[in-house]
Residue frames as qw, qx, qy, qz and C-alpha x, y, z in Angstrom:
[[0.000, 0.889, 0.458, 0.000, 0.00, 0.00, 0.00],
 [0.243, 0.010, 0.059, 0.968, 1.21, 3.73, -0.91],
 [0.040, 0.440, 0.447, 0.778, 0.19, 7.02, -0.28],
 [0.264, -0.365, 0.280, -0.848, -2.21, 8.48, 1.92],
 [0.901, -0.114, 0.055, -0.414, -3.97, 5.82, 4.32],
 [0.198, 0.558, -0.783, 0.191, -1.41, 3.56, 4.26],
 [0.053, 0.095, -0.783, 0.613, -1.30, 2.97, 7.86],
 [0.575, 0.176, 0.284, -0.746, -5.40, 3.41, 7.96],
 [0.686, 0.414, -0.493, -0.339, -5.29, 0.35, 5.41],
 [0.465, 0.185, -0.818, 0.284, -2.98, -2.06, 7.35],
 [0.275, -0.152, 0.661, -0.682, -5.25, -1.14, 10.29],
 [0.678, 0.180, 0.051, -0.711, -8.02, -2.07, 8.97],
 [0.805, 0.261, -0.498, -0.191, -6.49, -5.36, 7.55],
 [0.238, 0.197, -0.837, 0.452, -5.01, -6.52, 10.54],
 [0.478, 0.043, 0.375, -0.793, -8.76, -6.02, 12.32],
 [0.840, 0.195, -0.039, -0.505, -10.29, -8.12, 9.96],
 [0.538, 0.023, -0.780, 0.319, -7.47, -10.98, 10.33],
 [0.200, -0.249, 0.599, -0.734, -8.33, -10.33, 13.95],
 [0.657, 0.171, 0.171, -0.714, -11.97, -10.63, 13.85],
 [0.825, 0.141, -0.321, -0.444, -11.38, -13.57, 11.53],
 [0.359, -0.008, -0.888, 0.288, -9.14, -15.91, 13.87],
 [0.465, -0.032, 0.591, -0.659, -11.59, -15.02, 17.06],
 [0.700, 0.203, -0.081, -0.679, -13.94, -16.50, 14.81],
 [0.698, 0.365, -0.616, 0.002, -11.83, -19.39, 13.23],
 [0.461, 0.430, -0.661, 0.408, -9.96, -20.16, 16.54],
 [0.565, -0.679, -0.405, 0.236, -11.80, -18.65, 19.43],
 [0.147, 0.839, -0.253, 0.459, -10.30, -15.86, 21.38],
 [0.763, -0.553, 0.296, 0.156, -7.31, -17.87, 23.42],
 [0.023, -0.857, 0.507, 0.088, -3.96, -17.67, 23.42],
 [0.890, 0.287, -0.347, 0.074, -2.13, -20.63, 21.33],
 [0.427, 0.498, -0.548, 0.520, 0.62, -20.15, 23.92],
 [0.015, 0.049, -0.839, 0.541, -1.31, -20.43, 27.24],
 [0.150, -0.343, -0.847, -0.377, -4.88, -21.02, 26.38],
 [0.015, 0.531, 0.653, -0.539, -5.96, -18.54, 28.36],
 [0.452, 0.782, 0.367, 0.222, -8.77, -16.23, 26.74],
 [0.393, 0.042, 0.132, 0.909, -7.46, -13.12, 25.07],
 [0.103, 0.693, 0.502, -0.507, -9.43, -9.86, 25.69],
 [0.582, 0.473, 0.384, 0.539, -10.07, -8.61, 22.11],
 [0.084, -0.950, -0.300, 0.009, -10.82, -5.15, 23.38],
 [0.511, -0.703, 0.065, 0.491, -7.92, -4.88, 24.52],
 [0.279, 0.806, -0.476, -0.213, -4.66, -2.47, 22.27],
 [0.808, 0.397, -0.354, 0.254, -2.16, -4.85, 20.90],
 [0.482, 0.415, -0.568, 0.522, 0.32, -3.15, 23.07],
 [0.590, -0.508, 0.485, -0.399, -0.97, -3.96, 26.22],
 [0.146, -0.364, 0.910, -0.134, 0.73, -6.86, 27.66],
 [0.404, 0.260, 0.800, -0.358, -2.61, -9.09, 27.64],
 [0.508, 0.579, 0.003, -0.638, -3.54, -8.16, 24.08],
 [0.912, 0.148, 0.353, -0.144, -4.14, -9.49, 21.03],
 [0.189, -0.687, 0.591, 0.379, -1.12, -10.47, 18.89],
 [0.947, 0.257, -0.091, -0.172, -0.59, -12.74, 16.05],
 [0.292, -0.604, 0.694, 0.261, 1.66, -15.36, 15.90],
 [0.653, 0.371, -0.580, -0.314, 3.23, -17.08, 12.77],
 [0.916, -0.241, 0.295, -0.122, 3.14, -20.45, 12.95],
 [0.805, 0.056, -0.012, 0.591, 6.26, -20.51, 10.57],
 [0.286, -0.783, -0.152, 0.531, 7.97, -17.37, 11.33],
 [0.134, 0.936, -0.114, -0.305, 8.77, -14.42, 9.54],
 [0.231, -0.726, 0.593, 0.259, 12.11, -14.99, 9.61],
 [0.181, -0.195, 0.881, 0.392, 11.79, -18.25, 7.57],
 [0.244, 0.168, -0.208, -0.932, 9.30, -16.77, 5.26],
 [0.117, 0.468, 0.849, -0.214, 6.61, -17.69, 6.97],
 [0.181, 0.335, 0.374, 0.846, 3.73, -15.47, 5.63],
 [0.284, 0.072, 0.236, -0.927, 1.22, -12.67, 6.94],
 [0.543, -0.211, -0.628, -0.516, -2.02, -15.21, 5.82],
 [0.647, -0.386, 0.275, -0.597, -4.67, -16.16, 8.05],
 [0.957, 0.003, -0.290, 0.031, -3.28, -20.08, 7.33],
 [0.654, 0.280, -0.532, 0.459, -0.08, -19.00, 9.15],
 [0.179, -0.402, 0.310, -0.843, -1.47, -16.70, 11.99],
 [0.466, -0.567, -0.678, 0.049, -2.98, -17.95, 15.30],
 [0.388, -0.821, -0.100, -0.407, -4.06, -15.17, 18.28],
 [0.656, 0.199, -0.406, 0.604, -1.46, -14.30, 20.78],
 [0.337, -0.904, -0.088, 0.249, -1.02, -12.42, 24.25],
 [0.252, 0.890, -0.300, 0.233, 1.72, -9.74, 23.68],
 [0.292, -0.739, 0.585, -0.163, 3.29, -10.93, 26.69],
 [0.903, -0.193, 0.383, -0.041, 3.12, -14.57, 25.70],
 [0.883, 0.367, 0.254, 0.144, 4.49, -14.06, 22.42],
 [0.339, 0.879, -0.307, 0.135, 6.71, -12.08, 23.31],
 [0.672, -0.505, 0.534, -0.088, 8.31, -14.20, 25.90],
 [0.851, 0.019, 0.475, 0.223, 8.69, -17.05, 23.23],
 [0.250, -0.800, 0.374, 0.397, 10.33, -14.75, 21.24],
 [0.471, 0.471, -0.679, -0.308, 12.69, -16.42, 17.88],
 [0.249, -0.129, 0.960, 0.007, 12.68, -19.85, 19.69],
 [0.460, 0.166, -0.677, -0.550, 11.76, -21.75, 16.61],
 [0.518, 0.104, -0.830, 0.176, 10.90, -24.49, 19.63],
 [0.162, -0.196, 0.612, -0.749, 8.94, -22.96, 22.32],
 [0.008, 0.243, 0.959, -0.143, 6.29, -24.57, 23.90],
 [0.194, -0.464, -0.719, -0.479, 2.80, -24.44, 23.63],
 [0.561, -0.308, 0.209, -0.739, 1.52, -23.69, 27.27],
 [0.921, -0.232, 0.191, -0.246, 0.71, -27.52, 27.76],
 [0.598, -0.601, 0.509, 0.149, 4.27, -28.74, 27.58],
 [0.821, 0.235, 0.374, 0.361, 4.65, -29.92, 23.98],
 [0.274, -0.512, 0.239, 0.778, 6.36, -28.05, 21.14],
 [0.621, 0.701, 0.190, -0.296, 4.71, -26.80, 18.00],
 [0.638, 0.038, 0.587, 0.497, 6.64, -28.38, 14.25],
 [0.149, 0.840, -0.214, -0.475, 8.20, -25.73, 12.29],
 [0.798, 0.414, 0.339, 0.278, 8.68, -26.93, 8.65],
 [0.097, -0.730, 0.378, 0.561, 11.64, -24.76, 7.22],
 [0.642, 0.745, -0.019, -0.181, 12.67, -24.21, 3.78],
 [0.763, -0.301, 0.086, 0.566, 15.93, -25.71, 3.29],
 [0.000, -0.880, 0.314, 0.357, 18.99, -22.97, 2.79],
 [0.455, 0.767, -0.433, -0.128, 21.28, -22.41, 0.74],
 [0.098, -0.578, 0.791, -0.173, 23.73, -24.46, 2.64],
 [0.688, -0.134, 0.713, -0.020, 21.54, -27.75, 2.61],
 [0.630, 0.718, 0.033, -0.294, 21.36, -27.37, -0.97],
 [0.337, 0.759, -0.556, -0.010, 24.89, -27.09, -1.38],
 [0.325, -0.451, 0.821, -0.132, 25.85, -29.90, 0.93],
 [0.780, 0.187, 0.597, 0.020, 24.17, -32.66, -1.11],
 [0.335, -0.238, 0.675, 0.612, 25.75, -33.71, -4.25],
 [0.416, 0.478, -0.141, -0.761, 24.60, -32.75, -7.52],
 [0.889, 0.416, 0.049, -0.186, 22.85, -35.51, -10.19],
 [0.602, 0.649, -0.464, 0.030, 26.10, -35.94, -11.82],
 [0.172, 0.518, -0.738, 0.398, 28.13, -36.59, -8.74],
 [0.662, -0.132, 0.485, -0.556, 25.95, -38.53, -7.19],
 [0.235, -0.135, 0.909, 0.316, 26.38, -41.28, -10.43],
 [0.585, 0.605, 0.404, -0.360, 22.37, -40.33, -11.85],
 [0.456, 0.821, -0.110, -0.325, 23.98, -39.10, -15.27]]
């Protein structure tokens, strides 16, 4: 988005992802299951928040298939660990894209004897 509204745009889409996990999900917290008070700002500690189920960081995307409903304070606590727990003691499976590096570390068709 460009231009004037922007930022009045991305609100307005991040409300309706809101509005559509409460709906989809419930309004609890994937991270301690207690409820989440929609009312509340984002930046209060006890607000609502999204988290990625694959993260950002391993281009996870902004869709309502990767987002579940977060406290601020829960998700912020778990932070980058790719591994944190759930609130009931297991650990949620992050599928990653492989890098560059597992790419390189397996042997190309030729060298491998395929060709």
């Amino acid at each position: 988005m460009s231009g004037n509204g922007s930022g009045s745009g991305r609100r307005f889409y991040r409300q309706l992802l809101l509005q559509a996990l409460d709906l989809l999900f419930g309004h609890k917290c994937v991270r301690c299951g207690e409820p989440i008070d929609m009312a509340l700002p984002s930046t209060d500690p006890m607000g609502p928040t999204f988290d990625h189920v694959v993260e950002r960081c391993l281009q996870g995307r902004d869709d309502i298939e990767n987002i579940r409903l977060a406290h601020l304070r829960c998700n912020s606590l778990a932070g980058g660990n790719l591994n944190r727990g759930t609130g009931t003691g297991g650990t949620r499976r992050v599928d990653r894209r492989p890098s560059y590096r597992d790419r390189a570390a397996r042997p190309s068709p030729d060298q491998a004897g395929l060709w």
